[in-house]
C-alpha positions as YAML, in Angstrom:
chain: A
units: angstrom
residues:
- id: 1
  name: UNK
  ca: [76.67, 80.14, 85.54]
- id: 2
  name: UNK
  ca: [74.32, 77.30, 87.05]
- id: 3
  name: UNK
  ca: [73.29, 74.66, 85.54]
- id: 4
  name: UNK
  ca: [69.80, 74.80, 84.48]
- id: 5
  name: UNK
  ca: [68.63, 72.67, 87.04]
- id: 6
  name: UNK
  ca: [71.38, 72.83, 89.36]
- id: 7
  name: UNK
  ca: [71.28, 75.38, 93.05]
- id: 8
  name: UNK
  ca: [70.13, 79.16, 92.13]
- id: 9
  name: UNK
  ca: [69.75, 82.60, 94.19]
- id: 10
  name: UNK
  ca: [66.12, 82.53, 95.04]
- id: 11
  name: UNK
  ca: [65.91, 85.81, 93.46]
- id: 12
  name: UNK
  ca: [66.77, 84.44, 90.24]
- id: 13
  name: UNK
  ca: [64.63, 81.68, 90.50]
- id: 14
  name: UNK
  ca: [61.39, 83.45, 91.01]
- id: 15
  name: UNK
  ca: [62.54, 85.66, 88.43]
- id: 16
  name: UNK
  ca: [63.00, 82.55, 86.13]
- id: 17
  name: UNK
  ca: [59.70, 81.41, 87.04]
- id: 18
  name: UNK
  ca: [57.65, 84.56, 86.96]
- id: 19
  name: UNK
  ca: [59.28, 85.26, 82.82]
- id: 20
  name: UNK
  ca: [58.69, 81.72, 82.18]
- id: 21
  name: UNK
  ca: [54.95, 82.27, 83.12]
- id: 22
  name: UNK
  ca: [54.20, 85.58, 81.51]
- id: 23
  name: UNK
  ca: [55.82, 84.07, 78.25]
- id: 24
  name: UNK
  ca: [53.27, 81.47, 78.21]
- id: 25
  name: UNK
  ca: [50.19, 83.92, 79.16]
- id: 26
  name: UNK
  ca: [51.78, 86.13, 76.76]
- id: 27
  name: UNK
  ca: [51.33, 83.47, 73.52]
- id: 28
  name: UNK
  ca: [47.95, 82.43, 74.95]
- id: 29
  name: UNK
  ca: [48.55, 78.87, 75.73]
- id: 30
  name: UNK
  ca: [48.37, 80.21, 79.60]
- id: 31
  name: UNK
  ca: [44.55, 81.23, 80.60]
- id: 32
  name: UNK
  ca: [45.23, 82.10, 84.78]
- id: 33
  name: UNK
  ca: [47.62, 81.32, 86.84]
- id: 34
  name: UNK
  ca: [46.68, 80.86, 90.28]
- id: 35
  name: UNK
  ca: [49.97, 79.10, 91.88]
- id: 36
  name: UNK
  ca: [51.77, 81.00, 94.59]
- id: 37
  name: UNK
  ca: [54.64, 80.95, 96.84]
- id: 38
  name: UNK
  ca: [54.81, 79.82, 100.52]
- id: 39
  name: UNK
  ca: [58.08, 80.75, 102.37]
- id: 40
  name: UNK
  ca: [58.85, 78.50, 105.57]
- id: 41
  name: UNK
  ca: [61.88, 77.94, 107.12]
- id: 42
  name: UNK
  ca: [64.66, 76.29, 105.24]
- id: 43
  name: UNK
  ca: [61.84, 75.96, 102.67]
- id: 44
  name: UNK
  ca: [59.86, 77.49, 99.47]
- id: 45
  name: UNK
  ca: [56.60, 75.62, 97.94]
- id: 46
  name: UNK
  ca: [55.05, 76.28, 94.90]
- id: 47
  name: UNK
  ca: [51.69, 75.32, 94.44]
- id: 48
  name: UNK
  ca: [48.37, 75.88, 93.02]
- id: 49
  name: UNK
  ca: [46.34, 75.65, 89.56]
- id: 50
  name: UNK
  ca: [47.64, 77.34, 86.14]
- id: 51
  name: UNK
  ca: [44.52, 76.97, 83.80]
- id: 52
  name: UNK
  ca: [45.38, 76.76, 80.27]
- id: 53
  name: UNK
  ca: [43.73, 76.25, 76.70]
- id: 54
  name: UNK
  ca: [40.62, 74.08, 76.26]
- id: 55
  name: UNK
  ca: [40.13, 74.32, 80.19]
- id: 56
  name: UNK
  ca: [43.48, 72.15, 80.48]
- id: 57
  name: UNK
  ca: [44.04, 72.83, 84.42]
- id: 58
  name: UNK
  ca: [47.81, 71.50, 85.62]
- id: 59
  name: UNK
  ca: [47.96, 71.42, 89.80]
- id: 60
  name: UNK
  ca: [51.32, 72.27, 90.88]
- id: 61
  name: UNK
  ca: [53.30, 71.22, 94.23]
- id: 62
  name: UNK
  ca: [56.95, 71.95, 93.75]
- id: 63
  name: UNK
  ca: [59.45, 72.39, 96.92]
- id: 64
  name: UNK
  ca: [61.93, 74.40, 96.97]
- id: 65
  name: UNK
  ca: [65.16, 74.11, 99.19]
- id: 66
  name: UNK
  ca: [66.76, 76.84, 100.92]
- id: 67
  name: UNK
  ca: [70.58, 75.33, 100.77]
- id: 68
  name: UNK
  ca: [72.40, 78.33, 102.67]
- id: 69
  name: UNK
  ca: [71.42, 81.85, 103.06]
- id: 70
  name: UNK
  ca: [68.75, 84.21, 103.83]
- id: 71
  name: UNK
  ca: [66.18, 86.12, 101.84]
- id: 72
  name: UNK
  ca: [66.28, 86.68, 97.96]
- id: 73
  name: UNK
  ca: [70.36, 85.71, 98.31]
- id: 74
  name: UNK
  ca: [69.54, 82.24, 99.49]
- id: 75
  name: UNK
  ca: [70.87, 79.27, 97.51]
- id: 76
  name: UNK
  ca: [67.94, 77.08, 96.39]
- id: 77
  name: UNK
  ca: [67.13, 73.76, 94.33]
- id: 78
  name: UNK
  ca: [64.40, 72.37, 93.63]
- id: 79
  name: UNK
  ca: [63.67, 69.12, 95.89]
- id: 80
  name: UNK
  ca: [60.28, 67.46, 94.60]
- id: 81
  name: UNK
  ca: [57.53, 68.65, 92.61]
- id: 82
  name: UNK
  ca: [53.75, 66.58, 91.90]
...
């Protein structure tokens, strides 16, 4: 198994992503989350606002490499992230 920060299938690293986030909407520390994914060649980027308690808002800007492969199969790792 990967390493938690080590490459991924894209597939599981949305999936990662997407439970991570409905776990913290879920105990209410998560208000909106209004971050998407971009898909560009060789590329994924994360970005956008999550708004959380007390009007806390976090801007995101992570990138995303595509290491080898195509489509949800695709080896990824995270490259830099504001």
């Amino acid at each position: 198994m990967p390493g938690k920060h080590g490459p991924n299938r894209l597939a599981n690293y949305l999936d990662v992503h997407d439970s991570h986030i409905a776990d913290l909407i879920a105990e209410g520390f998560v208000v909106e989350d209004q971050s998407q994914f971009t898909f560009l060649p060789g590329l994924v980027v994360l970005e956008g606002v999550i708004v959380c308690l007390d009007r806390i808002t976090l801007e995101v800007r992570k990138e995303i490499e595509v290491l080898e492969g195509r489509g949800m199969a695709a080896r990824v790792r995270t490259r830099a992230r504001d």
